[in-house]
C-alpha positions as CSV (number, residue, x, y, z in Angstrom):
1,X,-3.8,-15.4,-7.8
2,X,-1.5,-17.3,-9.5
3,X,2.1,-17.4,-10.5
4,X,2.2,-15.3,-13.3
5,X,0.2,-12.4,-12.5
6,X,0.7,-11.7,-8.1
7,X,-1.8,-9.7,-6.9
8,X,-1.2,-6.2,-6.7
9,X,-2.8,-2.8,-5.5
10,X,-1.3,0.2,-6.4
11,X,-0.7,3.0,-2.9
12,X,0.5,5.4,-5.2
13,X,-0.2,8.7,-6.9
14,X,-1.7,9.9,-9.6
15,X,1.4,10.9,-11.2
16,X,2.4,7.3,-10.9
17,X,2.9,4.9,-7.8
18,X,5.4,5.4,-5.7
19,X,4.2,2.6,-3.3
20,X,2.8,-1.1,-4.3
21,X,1.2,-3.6,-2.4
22,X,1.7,-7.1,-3.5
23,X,1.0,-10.9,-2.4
24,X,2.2,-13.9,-2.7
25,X,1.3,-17.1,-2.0
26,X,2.5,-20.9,-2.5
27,X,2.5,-20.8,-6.6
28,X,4.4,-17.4,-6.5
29,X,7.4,-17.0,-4.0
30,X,7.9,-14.2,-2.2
31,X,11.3,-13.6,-3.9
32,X,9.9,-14.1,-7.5
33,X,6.6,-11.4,-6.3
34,X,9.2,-8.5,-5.0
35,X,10.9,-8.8,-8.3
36,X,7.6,-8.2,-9.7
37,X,6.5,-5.7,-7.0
38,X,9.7,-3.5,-7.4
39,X,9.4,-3.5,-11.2
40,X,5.5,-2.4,-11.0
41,X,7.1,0.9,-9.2
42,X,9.7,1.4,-11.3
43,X,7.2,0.7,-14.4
44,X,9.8,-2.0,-16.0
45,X,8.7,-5.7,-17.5
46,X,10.2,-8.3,-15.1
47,X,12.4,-9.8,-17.4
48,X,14.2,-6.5,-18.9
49,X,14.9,-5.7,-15.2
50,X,18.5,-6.4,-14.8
51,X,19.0,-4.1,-18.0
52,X,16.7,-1.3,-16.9
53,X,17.1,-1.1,-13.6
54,X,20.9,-2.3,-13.5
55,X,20.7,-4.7,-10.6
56,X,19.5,-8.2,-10.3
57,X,17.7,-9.6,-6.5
58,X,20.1,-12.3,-5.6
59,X,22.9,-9.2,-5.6
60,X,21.1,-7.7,-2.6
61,X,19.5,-10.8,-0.9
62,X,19.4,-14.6,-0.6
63,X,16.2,-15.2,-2.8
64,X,16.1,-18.7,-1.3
65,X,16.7,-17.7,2.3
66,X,13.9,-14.9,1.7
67,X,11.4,-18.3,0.5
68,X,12.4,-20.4,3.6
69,X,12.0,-17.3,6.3
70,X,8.6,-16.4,4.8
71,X,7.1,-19.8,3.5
72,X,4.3,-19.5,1.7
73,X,2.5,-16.5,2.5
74,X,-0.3,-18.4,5.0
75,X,2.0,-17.2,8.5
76,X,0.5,-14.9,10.9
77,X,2.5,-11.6,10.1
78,X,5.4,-12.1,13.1
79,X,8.1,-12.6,10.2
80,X,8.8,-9.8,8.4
81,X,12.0,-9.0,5.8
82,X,13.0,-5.3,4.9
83,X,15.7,-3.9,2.7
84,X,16.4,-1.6,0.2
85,X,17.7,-2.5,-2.9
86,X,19.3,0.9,-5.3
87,X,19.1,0.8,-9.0
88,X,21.4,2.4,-11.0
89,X,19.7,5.6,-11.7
90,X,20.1,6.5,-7.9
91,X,16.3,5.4,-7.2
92,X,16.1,3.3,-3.8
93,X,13.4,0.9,-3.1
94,X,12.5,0.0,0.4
95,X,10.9,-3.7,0.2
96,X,8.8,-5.0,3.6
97,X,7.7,-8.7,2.9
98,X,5.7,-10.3,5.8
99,X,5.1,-13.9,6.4
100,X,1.4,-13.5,5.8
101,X,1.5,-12.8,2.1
102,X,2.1,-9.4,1.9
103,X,5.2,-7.1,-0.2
104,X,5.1,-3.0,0.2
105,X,7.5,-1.5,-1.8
106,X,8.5,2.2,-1.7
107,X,10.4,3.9,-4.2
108,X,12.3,7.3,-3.0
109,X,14.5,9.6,-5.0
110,X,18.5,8.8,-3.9
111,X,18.1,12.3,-2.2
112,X,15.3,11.0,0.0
């Protein structure tokens, strides 16, 4: 894996994922991979986020207290970060990130 492309394994459907699986790992912070993780569901390039989604991380978290908490991905799985995070088409994403490398993101309707 490296920093550019996270791994990533799609738990979706075949209509498109709603859920993603991602790691990270020391050359790709866990805050620059959920970026990444959140815009695989929502289908959106990385860098247009802000514009197509309408929010940017740091509104909704610390991206640097999310890095120190989880380090580099080699813990044993006792830390783990959740939130959501909305976009401005009323699509929530619930975002688990775990000390041992791993991001699950869920998209869900604003409805549920």
């Amino acid at each position: 894996m490296n920093g550019t492309n996270p791994a990533v394994r799609e738990l979706g459907t075949d209509s498109g994922p709603d859920a993603i699986e991602y790691e990270y790992d020391a050359e790709t912070p866990a805050s620059i991979a959920v970026v990444h993780a959140i815009c695989a569901v929502a289908d959106v390039d990385p860098l247009e986020a802000p514009t197509e989604l309408g929010f940017v991380l740091h509104e909704h978290v610390d991206p640097g207290a999310i890095d120190t908490l989880l380090g580099d991905g080699t813990g044993d799985g006792n830390v783990v970060v959740s939130f959501d995070v909305s976009d401005d088409q009323g699509r929530v994403y619930t975002v688990e990130i775990s000390d041992d490398g791993r991001i699950g993101v869920r998209a869900l309707d604003s409805a549920g």
